[in-house]
N, C-alpha and C positions, 0 to 999 in steps of 0.2 A: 697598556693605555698610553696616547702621546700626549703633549701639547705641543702648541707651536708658540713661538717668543714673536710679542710683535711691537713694532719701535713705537707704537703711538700709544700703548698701555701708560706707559708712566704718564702721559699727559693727561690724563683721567684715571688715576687710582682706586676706585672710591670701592672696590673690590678689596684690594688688597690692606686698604685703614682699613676698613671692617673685618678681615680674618685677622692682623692684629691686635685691634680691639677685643674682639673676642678672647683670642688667646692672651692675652694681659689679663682679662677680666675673671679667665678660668684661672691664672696665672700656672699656665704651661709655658713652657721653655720652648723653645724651637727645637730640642734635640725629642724632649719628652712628644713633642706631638707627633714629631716624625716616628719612634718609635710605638707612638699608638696607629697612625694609621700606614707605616709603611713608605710614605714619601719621603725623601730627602729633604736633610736639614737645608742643602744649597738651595734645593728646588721651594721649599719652603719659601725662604728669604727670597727669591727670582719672584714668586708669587704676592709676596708682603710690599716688595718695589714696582710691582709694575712689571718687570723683565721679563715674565710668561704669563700665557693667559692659561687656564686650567680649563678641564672640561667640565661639564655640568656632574659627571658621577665625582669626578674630582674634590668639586665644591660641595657635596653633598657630604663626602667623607668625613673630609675637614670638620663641616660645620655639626654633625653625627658625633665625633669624637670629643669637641668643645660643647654638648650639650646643647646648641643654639636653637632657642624656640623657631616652632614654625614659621609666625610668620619672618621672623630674621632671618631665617633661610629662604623663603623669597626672595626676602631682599639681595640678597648675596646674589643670589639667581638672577633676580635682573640684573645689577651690577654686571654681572659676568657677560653678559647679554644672550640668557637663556629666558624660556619660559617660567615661570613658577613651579615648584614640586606639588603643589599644597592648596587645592582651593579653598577659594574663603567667601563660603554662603552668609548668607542672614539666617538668622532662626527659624524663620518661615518660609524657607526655600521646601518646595516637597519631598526630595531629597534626607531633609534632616526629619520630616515626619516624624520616624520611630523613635530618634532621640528626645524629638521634643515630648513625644507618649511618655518617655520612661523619666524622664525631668518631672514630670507632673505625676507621674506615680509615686517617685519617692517623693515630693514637696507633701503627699496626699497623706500618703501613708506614714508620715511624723508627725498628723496632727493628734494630737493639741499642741503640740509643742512648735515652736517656730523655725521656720524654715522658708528658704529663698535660694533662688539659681542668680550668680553676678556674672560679668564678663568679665575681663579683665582688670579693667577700672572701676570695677566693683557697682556697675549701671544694675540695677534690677533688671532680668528679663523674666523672672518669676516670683511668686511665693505664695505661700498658701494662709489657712485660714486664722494661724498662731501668730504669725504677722500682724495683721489686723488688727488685733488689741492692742497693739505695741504701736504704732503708729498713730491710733489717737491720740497718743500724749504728742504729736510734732504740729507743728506747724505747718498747714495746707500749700504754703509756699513751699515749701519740700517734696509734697508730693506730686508736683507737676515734674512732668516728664522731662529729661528721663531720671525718674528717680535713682540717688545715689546711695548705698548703705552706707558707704560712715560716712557721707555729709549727714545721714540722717541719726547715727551713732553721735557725731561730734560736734555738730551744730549746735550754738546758744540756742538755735531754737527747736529744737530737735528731740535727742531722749538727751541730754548731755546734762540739765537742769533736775536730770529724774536718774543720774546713776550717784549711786551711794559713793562708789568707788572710781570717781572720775579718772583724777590725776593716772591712777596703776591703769586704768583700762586705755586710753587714750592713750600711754606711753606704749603700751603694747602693743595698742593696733596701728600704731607712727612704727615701731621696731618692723611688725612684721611685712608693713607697707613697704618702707624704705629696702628691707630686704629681697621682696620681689620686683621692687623698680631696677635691683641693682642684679639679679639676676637674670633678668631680662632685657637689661640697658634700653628699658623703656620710658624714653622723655616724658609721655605722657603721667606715666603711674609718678613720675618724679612729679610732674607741676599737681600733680593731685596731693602728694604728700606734701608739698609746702603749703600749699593752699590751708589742708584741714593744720598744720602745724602752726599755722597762724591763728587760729580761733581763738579769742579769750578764753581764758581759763582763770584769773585768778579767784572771779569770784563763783568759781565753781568747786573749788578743792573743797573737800571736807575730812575730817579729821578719820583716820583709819583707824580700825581697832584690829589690834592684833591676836591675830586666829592662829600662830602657829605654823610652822612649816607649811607649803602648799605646793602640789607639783604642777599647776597649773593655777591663770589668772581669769578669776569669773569675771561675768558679767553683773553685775550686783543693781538692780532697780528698784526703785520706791514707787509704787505703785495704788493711790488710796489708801496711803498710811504702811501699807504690806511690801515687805522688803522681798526681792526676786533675786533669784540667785542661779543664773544660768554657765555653763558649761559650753563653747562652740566648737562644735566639729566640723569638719571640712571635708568635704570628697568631688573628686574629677572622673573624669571619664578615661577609663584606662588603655585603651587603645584607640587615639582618636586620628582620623587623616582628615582631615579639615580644621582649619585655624580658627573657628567659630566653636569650635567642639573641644580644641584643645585649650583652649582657654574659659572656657566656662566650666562654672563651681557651682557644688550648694554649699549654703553654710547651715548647718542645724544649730538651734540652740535646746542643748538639751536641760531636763532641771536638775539641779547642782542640790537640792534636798528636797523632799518631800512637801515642804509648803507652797513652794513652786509648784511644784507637779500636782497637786490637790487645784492651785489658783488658775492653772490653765485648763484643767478639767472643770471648771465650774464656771469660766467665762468664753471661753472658745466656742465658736459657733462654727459648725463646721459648714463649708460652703455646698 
């Protein structure tokens, strides 16, 4: 495989900051990633300045070795001044058809219990009928489009007034927000995580009682007096070639005890 060096790279970089970036973010060495995919440390460094242009299997390598979500390896691709690897449909492309069948099967098939498909920025593009009870405690201005799940989690007007266990829930879903903004060096997921990190909170906090070791942070709601106590699981699509596909999730909430799971069966309406 060759490249060619050419004198006008360095005067538009914007290739070579972003396989550094990357590589800082993974914090890989220049030696360590030359030895993951083969290419030279010099050749590296000629790529991170400008001094060669690389080919598109090149930058695929690279960005393959540094984990770089799809759509950033677009990006990289265009920088390079290639085509894209990776299309990126809408959900109602016909195309994604089947996936969108099988989104809606498992939304279906966890009801009673709550369950919803997000993008990456956490937009609702689905959910089923366990949703639905939970969502009339918000505020109607929430639910116009495109609905968000934790503007709808962390919103004063939202469930935020109805979790027992505010303060613990909210730090968790900021920890694990912040953590995929930063593995994805996604601006956007960043300006969403300041946004909900601004919401009042003080006169939301309530006093926690102490349960004891826990391996994981529920979701604790008050719901007509009846405390709710949910569990969230997460799942992706495990081999996905499209950027639409690769970033979209369901999050289940499953129930964390038995009173729960009794209150979603006696109020869930299945659709």
């Amino acid at each position: 495989m060759t490249t060619t060096t050419d004198d006008t790279a360095s005067q538009d970089n914007a290739l070579g900051r972003l396989l550094r970036e990357w590589r800082t973010r993974r914090r890989f060495s220049q030696l360590a990633l030359s030895s993951e995919t083969g290419i030279s440390t010099r050749h590296i460094s000629f790529l991170e300045t400008g001094r060669s242009r690389p080919s598109s299997e090149m930058i695929q390598r690279l960005a393959d070795a540094l984990s770089v979500p799809m759509r950033e390896q677009n990006r990289m691709l265009l920088h390079g001044g290639y085509a894209p690897a990776y299309p990126e449909r809408s959900l109602d492309h016909e195309d994604l058809a089947g996936a969108r069948r099988a989104v809606r099967e498992v939304l279906v098939a966890h009801e009673p219990n709550p369950a919803l498909a997000v993008d990456r920025l956490w937009n609702v593009v689905d959910s089923n009928a366990g949703v639905d009870v939970l969502t009339t405690l918000v505020s109607p201005h929430l639910l116009e489009g495109p609905v968000n799940a934790l503007r709808l989690t962390l919103h004063p007007d939202g469930l935020a007034p109805h979790l027992e266990n505010h303060a613990e829930w909210r730090a968790a879903v900021l920890s694990a927000l912040l953590r995929g903004a930063a593995a994805r060096g996604d601006d956007e997921m960043f300006a969403l995580h300041d946004e909900l990190a601004d919401y009042p909170v003080d006169d939301l906090h309530r006093p926690q009682t102490d349960t004891g070791p826990q391996v994981y942070v529920p979701m604790v709601l008050r719901v007509d007096g009846v405390v709710l106590s949910f569990l969230s699981v997460i799942s992706t699509f495990g081999t996905p070639l499209d950027v639409t596909l690769s970033e979209l999730a369901i999050e289940t909430f499953v129930p964390a005890d038995t009173v729960t799971g009794e209150w979603l069966r006696a109020h869930v309406v299945r659709r």
